[in-house]
VEXRO-697108 format. One record per atom (N, C-alpha, C): residue in one letter; z, y, x. Coordinates in steps of 0.02 Angstrom, whole numbers, padded with zeros to 5 digits, always signed. Layout:
BEGIN
AZYX
...
// end
This chain:
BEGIN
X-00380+00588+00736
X-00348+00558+00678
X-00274+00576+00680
X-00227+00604+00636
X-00160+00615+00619
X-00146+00552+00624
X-00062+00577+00626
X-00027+00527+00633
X-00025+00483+00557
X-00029+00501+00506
X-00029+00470+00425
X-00091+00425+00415
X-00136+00459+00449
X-00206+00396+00436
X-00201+00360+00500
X-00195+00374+00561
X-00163+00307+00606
X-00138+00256+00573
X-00064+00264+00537
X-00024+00213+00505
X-00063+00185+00443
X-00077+00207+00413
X-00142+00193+00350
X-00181+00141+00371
X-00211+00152+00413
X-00282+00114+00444
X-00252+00048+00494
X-00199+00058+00528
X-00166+00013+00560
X-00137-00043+00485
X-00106-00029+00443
X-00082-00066+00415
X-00145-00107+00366
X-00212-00058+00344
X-00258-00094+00312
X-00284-00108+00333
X-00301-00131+00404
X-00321-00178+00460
X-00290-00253+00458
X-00227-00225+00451
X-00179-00281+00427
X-00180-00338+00383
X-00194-00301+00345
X-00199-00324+00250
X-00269-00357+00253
X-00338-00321+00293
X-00390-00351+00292
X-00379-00417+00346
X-00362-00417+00388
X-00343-00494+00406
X-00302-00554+00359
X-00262-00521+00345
X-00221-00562+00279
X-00259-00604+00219
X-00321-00548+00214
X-00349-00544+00161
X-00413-00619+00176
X-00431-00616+00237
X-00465-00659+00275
X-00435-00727+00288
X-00373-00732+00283
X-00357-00814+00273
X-00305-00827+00214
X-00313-00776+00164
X-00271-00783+00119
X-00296-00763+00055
X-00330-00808-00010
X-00348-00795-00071
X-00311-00727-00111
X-00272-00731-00115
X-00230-00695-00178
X-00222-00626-00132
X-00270-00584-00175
X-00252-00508-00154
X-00172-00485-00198
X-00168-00523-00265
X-00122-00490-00302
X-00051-00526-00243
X-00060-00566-00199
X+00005-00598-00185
X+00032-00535-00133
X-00021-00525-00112
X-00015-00475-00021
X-00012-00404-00063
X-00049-00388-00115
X-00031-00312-00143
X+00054-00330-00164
X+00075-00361-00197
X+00148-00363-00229
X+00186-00373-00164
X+00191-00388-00099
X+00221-00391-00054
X+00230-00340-00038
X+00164-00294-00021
X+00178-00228-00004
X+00205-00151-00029
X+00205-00194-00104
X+00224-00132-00149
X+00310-00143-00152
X+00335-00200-00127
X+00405-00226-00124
X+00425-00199-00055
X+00410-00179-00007
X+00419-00170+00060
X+00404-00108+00059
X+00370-00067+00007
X+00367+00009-00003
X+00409+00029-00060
X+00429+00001-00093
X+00495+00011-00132
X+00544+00001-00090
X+00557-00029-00047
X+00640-00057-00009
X+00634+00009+00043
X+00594+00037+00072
X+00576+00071+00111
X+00608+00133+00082
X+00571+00162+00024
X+00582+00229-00013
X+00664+00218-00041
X+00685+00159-00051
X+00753+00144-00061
X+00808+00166-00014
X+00776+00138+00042
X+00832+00146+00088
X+00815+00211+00118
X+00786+00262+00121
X+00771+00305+00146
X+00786+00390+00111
X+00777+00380+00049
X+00788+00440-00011
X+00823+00415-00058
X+00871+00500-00077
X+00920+00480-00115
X+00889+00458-00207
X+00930+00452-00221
X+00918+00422-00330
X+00847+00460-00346
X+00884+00507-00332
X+00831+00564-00371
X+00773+00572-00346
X+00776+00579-00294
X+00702+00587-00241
X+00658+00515-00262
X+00688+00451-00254
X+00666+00389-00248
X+00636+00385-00326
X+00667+00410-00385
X+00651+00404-00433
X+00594+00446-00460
X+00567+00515-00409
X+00510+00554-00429
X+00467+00529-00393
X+00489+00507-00329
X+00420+00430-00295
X+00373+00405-00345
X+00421+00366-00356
X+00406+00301-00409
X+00364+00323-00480
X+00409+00367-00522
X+00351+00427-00545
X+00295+00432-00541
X+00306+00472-00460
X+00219+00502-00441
X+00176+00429-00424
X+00214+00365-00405
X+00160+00310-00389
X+00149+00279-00469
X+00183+00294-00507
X+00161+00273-00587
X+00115+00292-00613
X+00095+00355-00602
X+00053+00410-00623
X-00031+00416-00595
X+00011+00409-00526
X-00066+00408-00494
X-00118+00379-00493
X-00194+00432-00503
X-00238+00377-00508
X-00263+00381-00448
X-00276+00322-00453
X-00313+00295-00365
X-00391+00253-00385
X-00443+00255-00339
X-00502+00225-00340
X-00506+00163-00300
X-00518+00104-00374
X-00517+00033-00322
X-00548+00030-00274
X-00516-00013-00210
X-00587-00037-00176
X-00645-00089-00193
X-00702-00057-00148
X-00769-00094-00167
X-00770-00166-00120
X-00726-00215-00144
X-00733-00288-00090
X-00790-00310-00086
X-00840-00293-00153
X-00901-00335-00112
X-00928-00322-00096
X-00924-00249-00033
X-00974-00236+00002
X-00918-00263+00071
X-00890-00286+00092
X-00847-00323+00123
X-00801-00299+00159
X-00780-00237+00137
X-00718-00207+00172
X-00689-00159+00119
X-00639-00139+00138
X-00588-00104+00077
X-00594-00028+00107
X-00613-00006+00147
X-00639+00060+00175
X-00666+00078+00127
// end
Protein backbone atom coordinates (compact mmCIF):
# COMPACT_ATOMS: atom_id res chain seq x y z
CA UNK A 1 0.00 0.00 0.00
CA UNK A 2 1.49 3.73 -0.89
CA UNK A 3 1.97 6.10 1.21
CA UNK A 4 -1.61 8.17 -0.02
CA UNK A 5 -3.86 5.15 0.71
CA UNK A 6 -2.01 4.47 4.12
CA UNK A 7 -3.20 8.07 5.14
CA UNK A 8 -6.69 7.53 3.45
CA UNK A 9 -7.48 4.37 5.25
CA UNK A 10 -5.86 5.50 8.55
CA UNK A 11 -8.00 8.53 8.67
CA UNK A 12 -11.36 6.51 7.46
CA UNK A 13 -10.74 4.17 10.15
CA UNK A 14 -11.02 7.20 12.04
CA UNK A 15 -14.18 8.63 10.85
CA UNK A 16 -15.61 4.96 11.07
CA UNK A 17 -15.10 5.01 14.81
CA UNK A 18 -16.53 8.50 15.07
CA UNK A 19 -19.17 7.36 13.09
CA UNK A 20 -19.84 4.50 15.79
CA UNK A 21 -20.54 6.74 18.74
CA UNK A 22 -21.63 9.64 16.92
CA UNK A 23 -25.14 10.14 14.88
CA UNK A 24 -24.52 13.00 12.51
CA UNK A 25 -22.37 11.97 9.56
CA UNK A 26 -23.09 15.62 8.19
CA UNK A 27 -21.42 16.95 11.68
CA UNK A 28 -17.96 14.77 11.23
CA UNK A 29 -18.09 15.29 7.19
CA UNK A 30 -18.23 19.34 7.77
CA UNK A 31 -15.38 19.01 10.32
CA UNK A 32 -13.30 17.41 7.96
CA UNK A 33 -13.92 19.40 5.02
CA UNK A 34 -12.93 22.52 7.49
CA UNK A 35 -9.57 20.88 8.51
CA UNK A 36 -9.04 20.18 4.67
CA UNK A 37 -9.67 23.63 3.76
CA UNK A 38 -7.33 25.14 6.70
CA UNK A 39 -4.85 22.60 5.57
CA UNK A 40 -4.85 23.54 1.65
CA UNK A 41 -4.88 27.16 3.18
CA UNK A 42 -2.02 27.13 4.98
CA UNK A 43 -0.04 25.16 2.70
CA UNK A 44 -0.67 26.65 -1.12
CA UNK A 45 -0.52 29.86 -2.40
CA UNK A 46 -4.21 32.01 -3.67
CA UNK A 47 -4.07 30.56 -6.77
CA UNK A 48 -3.15 27.03 -6.28
CA UNK A 49 -5.70 26.91 -3.17
CA UNK A 50 -8.31 28.37 -5.38
CA UNK A 51 -7.93 25.55 -8.34
CA UNK A 52 -8.18 22.97 -5.21
CA UNK A 53 -11.30 24.09 -4.27
CA UNK A 54 -12.39 24.15 -8.00
CA UNK A 55 -11.30 20.69 -8.63
CA UNK A 56 -13.17 19.60 -5.09
CA UNK A 57 -16.37 21.59 -6.53
CA UNK A 58 -16.38 19.74 -9.57
CA UNK A 59 -15.67 16.44 -8.63
CA UNK A 60 -17.78 13.63 -8.86
CA UNK A 61 -17.31 11.14 -6.28
CA UNK A 62 -19.44 7.77 -5.52
CA UNK A 63 -21.37 7.76 -2.17
CA UNK A 64 -20.68 5.30 0.27
CA UNK A 65 -22.82 2.16 0.66
CA UNK A 66 -23.49 2.50 4.84
CA UNK A 67 -25.83 -0.13 4.80
CA UNK A 68 -23.83 -2.71 4.06
CA UNK A 69 -21.89 -1.45 7.22
CA UNK A 70 -18.76 0.07 6.24
CA UNK A 71 -17.82 3.01 4.01
CA UNK A 72 -15.14 0.83 2.10
Amino acid sequence: MNKEDQIYHEILDHVLKLLSRHESIVMIAGALMVIAKRLYKTHLNKNEYKRVMKVATELDVEPYDIKKGTLH
